[in-house]
C-alpha positions, 0 to 999 in steps of 0.5 A: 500500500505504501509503495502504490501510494509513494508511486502515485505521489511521484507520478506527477513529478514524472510527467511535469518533468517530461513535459519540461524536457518536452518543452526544451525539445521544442525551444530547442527545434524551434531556435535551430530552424531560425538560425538555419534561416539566419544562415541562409539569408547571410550566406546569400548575403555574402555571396551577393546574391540580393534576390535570394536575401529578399525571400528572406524577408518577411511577406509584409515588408515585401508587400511594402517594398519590391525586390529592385527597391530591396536592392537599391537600399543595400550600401554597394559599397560594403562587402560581407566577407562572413558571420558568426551567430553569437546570440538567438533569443526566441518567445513564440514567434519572435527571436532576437538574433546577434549576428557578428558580420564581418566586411570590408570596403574596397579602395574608393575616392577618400579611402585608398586603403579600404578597410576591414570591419567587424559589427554585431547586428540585431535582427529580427525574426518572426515565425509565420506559422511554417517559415522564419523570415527576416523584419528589417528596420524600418529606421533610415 
């Protein structure tokens, strides 16, 4: 009797327990499939490729601004070299992601040497209900 009652009284220590390793599962798959997006999006990024940066973006950024204007928008003169991921903060659906982006600018008019630089930036990202996508600053 003693022992079914003890059983009885750790059954739900047993599943609370399981549903906070469940949960940490959860958090866990849902902030891999935005840093696999984040990598997407800088891995274009630094290949130049702007087109495929842009289906990155969130469909509600698109609507407000088109693919040639997305580009326009881009500093030509920086050229991303690489990133690093230092930092993903997520609740629901939305993360704050740290990025450590590495570039340089070439030689140009008022820069013969060009230069070389590191920033951390804070983007963030937004679950639609099947994909991570990227909300730009609207700040200019």
């Amino acid at each position: 009797m003693k022992k079914t009652i003890k059983m009885l009284l750790a059954l739900p220590v047993i599943f609370l327990s399981g549903c906070a390793v469940d949960k940490n599962y959860q958090d866990f798959l849902h902030l891999q499939g935005v840093e696999k997006r984040v990598s997407g999006r800088w891995e274009a990024l630094v290949k130049h490729d702007h087109q495929k940066a842009y289906e990155f973006l969130t469909g509600s950024y698109r609507d407000m601004v088109s693919q040639d204007d997305y580009i326009k928008s881009l500093n030509p003169r920086i050229v991303w070299d690489g990133f690093d991921i230092i930092r993903s903060r997520c609740e629901e659906q939305v993360c704050k992601v740290n990025v450590e982006a590495r570039y340089h600018i070439p030689p140009m008019f008022g820069l013969p040497q060009g230069t070389s630089a590191t920033e951390i930036i804070k983007e963030t990202w937004m679950f639609d209900g099947s994909n991570w996508y990227y909300l730009p600053s609207m700040k200019k």
